[in-house]
KOLSE-170183 format. One record per residue (C-alpha): residue number from 0; chain; z, x, y. Coordinates in steps of 0.2 Angstrom, whole numbers. Example, Ala and Ser with C-alpha at 12.3 -4.5 7.8 and 13.67 -1.06 7.14 Angstrom:
<rs>
<r lumza="0" marfi="A" pz="39" px="62" py="-22"/>
<r lumza="1" marfi="A" pz="36" px="68" py="-5"/>
</rs>
This chain:
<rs>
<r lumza="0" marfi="A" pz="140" px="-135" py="-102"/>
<r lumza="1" marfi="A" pz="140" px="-117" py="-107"/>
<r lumza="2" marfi="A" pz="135" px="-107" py="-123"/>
<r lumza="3" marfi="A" pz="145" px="-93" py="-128"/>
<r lumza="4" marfi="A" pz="130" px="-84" py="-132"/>
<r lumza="5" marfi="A" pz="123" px="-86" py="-114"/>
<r lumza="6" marfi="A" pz="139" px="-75" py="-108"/>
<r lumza="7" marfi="A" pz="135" px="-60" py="-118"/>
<r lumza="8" marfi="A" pz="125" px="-46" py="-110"/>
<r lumza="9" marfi="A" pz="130" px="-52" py="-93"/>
<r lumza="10" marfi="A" pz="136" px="-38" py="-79"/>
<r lumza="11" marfi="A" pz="154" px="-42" py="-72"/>
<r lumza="12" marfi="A" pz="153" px="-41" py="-56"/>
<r lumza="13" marfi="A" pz="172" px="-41" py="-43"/>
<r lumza="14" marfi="A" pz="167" px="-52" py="-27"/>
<r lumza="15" marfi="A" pz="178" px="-41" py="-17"/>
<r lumza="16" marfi="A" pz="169" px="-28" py="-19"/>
<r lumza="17" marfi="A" pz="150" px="-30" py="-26"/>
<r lumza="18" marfi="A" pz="156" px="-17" py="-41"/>
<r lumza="19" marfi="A" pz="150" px="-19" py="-59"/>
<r lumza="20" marfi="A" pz="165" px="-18" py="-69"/>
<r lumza="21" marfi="A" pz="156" px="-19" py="-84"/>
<r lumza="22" marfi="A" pz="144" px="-30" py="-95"/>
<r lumza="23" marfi="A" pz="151" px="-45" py="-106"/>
<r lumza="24" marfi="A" pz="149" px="-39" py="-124"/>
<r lumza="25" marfi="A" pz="158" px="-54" py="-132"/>
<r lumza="26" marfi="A" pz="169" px="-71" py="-129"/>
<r lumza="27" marfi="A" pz="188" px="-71" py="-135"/>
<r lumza="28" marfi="A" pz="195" px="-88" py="-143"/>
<r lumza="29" marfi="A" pz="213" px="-91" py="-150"/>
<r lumza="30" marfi="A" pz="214" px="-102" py="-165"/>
<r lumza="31" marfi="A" pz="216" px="-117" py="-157"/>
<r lumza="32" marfi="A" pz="198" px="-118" py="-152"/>
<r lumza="33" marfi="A" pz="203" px="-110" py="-132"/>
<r lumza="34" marfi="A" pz="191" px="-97" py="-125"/>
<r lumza="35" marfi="A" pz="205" px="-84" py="-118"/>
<r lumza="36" marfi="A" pz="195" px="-70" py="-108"/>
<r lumza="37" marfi="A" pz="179" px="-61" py="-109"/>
<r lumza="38" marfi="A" pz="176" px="-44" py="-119"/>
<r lumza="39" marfi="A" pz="169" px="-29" py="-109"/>
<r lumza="40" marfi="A" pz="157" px="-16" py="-117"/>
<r lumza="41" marfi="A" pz="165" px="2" py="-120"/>
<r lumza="42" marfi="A" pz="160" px="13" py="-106"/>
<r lumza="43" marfi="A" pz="166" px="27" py="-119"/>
<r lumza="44" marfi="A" pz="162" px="28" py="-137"/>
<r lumza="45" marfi="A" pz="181" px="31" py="-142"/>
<r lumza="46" marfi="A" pz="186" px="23" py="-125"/>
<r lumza="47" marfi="A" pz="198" px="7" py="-128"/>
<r lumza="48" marfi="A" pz="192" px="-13" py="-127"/>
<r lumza="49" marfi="A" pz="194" px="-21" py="-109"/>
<r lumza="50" marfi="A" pz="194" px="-37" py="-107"/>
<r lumza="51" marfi="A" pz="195" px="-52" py="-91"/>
<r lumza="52" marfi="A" pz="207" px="-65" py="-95"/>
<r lumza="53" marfi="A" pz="198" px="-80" py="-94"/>
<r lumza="54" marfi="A" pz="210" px="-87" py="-79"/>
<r lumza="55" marfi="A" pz="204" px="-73" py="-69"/>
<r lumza="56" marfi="A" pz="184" px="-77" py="-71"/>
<r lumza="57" marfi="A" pz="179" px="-84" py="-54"/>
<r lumza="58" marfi="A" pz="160" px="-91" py="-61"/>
<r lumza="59" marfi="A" pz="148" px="-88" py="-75"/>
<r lumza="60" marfi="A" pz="130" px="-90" py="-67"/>
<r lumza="61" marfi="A" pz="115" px="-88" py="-74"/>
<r lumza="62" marfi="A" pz="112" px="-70" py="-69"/>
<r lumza="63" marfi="A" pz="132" px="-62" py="-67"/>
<r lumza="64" marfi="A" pz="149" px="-67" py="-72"/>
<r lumza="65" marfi="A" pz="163" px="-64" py="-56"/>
<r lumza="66" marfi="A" pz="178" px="-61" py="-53"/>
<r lumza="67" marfi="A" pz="189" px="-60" py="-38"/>
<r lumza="68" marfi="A" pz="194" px="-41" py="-40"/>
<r lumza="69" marfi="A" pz="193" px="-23" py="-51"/>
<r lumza="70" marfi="A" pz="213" px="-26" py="-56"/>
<r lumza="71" marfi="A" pz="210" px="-41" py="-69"/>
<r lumza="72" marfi="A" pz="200" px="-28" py="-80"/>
<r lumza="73" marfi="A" pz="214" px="-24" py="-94"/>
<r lumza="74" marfi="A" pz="214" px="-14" py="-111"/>
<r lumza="75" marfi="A" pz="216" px="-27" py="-124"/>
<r lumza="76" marfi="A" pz="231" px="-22" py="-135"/>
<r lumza="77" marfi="A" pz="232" px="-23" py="-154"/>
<r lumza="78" marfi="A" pz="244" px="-37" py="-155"/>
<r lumza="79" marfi="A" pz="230" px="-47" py="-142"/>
<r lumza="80" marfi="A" pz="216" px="-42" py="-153"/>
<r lumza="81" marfi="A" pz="224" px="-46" py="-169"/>
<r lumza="82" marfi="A" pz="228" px="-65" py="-161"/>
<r lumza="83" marfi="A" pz="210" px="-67" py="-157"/>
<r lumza="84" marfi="A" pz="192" px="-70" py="-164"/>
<r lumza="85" marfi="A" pz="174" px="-67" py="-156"/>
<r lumza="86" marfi="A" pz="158" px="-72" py="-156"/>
<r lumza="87" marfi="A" pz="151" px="-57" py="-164"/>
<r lumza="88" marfi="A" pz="166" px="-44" py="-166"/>
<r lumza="89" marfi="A" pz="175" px="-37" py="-180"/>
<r lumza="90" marfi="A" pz="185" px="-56" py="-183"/>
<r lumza="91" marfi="A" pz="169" px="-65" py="-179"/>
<r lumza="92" marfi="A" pz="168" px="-84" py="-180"/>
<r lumza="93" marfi="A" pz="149" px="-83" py="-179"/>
<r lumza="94" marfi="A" pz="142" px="-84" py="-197"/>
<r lumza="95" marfi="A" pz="155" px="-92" py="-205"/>
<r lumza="96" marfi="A" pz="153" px="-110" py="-213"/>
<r lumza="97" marfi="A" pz="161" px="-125" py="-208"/>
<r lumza="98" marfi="A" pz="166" px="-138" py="-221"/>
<r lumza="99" marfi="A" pz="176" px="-154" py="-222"/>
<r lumza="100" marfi="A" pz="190" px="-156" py="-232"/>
<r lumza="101" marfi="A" pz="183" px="-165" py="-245"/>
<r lumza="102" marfi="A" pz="173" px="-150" py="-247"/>
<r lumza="103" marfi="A" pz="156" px="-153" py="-240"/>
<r lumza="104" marfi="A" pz="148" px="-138" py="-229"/>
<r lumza="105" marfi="A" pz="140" px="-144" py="-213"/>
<r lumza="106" marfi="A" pz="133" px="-128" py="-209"/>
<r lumza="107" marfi="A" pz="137" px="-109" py="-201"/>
<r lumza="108" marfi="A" pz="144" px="-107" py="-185"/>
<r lumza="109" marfi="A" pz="131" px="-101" py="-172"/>
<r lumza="110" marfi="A" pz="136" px="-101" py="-155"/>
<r lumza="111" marfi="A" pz="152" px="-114" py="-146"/>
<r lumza="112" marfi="A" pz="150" px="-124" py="-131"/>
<r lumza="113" marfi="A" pz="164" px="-125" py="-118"/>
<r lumza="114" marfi="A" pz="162" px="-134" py="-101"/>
<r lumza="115" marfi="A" pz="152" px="-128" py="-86"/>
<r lumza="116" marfi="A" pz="167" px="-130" py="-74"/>
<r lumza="117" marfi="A" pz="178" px="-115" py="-84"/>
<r lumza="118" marfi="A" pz="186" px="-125" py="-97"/>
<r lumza="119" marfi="A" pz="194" px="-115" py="-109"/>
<r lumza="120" marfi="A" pz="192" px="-132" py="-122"/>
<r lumza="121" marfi="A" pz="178" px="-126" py="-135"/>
<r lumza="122" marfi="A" pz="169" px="-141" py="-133"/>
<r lumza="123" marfi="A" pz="158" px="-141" py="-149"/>
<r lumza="124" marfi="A" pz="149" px="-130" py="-160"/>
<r lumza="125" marfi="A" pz="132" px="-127" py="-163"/>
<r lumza="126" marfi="A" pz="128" px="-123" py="-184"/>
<r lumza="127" marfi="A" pz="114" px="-117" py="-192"/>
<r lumza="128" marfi="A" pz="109" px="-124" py="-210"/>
<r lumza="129" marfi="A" pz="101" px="-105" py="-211"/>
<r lumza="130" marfi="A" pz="82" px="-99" py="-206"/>
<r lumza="131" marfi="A" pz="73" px="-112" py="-215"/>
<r lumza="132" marfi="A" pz="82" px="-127" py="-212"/>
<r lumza="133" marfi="A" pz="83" px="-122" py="-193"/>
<r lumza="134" marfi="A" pz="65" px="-120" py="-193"/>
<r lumza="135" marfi="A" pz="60" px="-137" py="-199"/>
<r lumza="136" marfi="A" pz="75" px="-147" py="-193"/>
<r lumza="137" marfi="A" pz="82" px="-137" py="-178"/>
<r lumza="138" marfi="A" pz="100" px="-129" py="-177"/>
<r lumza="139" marfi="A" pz="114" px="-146" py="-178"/>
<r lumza="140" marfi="A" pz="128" px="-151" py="-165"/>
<r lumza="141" marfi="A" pz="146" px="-152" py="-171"/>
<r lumza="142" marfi="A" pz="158" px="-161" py="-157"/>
<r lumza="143" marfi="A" pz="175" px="-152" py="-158"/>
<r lumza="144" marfi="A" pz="192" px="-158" py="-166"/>
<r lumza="145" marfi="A" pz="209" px="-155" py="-164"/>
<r lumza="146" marfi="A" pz="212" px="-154" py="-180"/>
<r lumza="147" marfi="A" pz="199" px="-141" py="-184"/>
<r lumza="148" marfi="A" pz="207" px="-125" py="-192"/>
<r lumza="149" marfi="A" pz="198" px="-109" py="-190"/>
<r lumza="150" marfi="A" pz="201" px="-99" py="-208"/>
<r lumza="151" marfi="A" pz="199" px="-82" py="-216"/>
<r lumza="152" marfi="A" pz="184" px="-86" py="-223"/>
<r lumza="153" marfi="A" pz="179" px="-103" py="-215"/>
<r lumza="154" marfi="A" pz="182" px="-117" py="-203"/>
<r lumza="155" marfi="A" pz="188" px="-133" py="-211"/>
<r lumza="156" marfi="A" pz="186" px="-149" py="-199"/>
<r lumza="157" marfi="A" pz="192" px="-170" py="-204"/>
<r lumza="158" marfi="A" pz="182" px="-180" py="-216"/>
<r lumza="159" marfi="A" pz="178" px="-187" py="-199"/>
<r lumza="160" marfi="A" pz="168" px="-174" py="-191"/>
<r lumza="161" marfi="A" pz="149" px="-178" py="-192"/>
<r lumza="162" marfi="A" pz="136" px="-167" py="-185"/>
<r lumza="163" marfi="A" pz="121" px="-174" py="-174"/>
<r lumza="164" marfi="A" pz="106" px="-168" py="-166"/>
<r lumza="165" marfi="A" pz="107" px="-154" py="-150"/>
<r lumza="166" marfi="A" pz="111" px="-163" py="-136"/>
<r lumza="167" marfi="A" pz="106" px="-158" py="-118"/>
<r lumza="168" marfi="A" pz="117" px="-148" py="-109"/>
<r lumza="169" marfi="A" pz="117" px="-163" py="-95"/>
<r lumza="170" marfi="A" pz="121" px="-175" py="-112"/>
<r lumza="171" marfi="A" pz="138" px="-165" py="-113"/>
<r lumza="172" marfi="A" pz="141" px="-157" py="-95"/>
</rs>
C-alpha cells in the first residue's frame, strides 16, 4: 500500500530515457475516490500545470516515480482541473472533515492510501483528530466506501463507516 503523501516531492523520471521530467508536486483524484494522474511542479512561475495520467505511471519506488516516456507529460486543462481534487492544491481534500450522516465528525482528511500494485481505488484514509489528539492517540484509519461523497466543504461517509487504529502497510497491502 501507498500514501499519497509518500508520492509528493518525488523526481519523474521517463525509463527510456534516464530524463527528469519533473518532481511530483501533488496526487489527482476524481470524486469517485480514483487517483487519476500525478501533478508536476511548474518549471515556470506563470508556466501552465502538467500532469502524468495515472495509466501512464510505470512504478512508484521509494526514491522516483517512472514512466515509460517524455510524451505522457501533458498540460492539465481547466475543464480537467475543475473535474479534480488534490492532496494539497487549490480543491484540496487534505484538511477537510469527514462526518457520517447522522452527523458525527470522525476526523480531517490527512493523507489517502491506494494499493501498492497501481490501483487507482483510494483504499482508505488516514484522519487526523487535530495536533493534540494525534499526539496522545495517533492519527486514525478510515477503510473507504462506495458510497462516500467528497463535498464542498466536507466528506460525508454511511452510518457505517467506523475508523480504527493505523494498520500496517503489510495489514492492507
Amino acid at each position: 500500500m501507498r500514501r499519497a503523501q509518500d508520492i509528493i516531492g518525488l523526481p519523474v523520471i521517463s525509463i527510456g530515457t534516464g530524463k527528469q521530467l519533473g518532481t511530483a508536486k501533488d496526487v489527482l483524484i476524481d470524486k469517485d475516490w480514483n487517483v487519476q494522474g500525478v501533478l508536476l511542479d511548474s518549471k515556470h512561475w506563470f508556466g501552465s500545470s502538467r500532469h502524468i495520467g495515472w495509466d501512464d505511471v510505470v512504478s512508484v519506488g521509494s526514491d522516483a516515480v517512472t514512466v515509460k516516456e517524455e510524451g505522457v507529460v501533458r498540460e492539465l486543462d481547466d475543464h480537467t482541473a475543475g473535474t479534480l481534487l488534490s492532496l494539497n492544491g487549490e480543491f484540496k481534500l487534505k484538511g477537510l472533515p469527514v462526518i457520517t450522516e447522522a452527523g458525527d465528525q470522525l476526523g480531517y482528511v490527512e493523507d489517502v492510501y491506494f494499493a501498492k500494485q497501481l490501483d487507482k481505488k483510494i483504499v482508505g484514509y488516514e484522519l487526523s483528530g487535530g495536533l493534540i489528539d494525534d499526539l496522545k492517540e495517533g492519527r486514525k484509519w478510515l477503510p473507504s466506501s462506495e458510497e462516500a461523497k467528497i463535498g464542498e466543504d466536507a466528506v460525508i461517509v454511511p452510518l457505517h463507516c467506523v475508523v480504527q487504529e493505523t494498520p500496517s502497510f503489510e495489514e492492507i497491502g
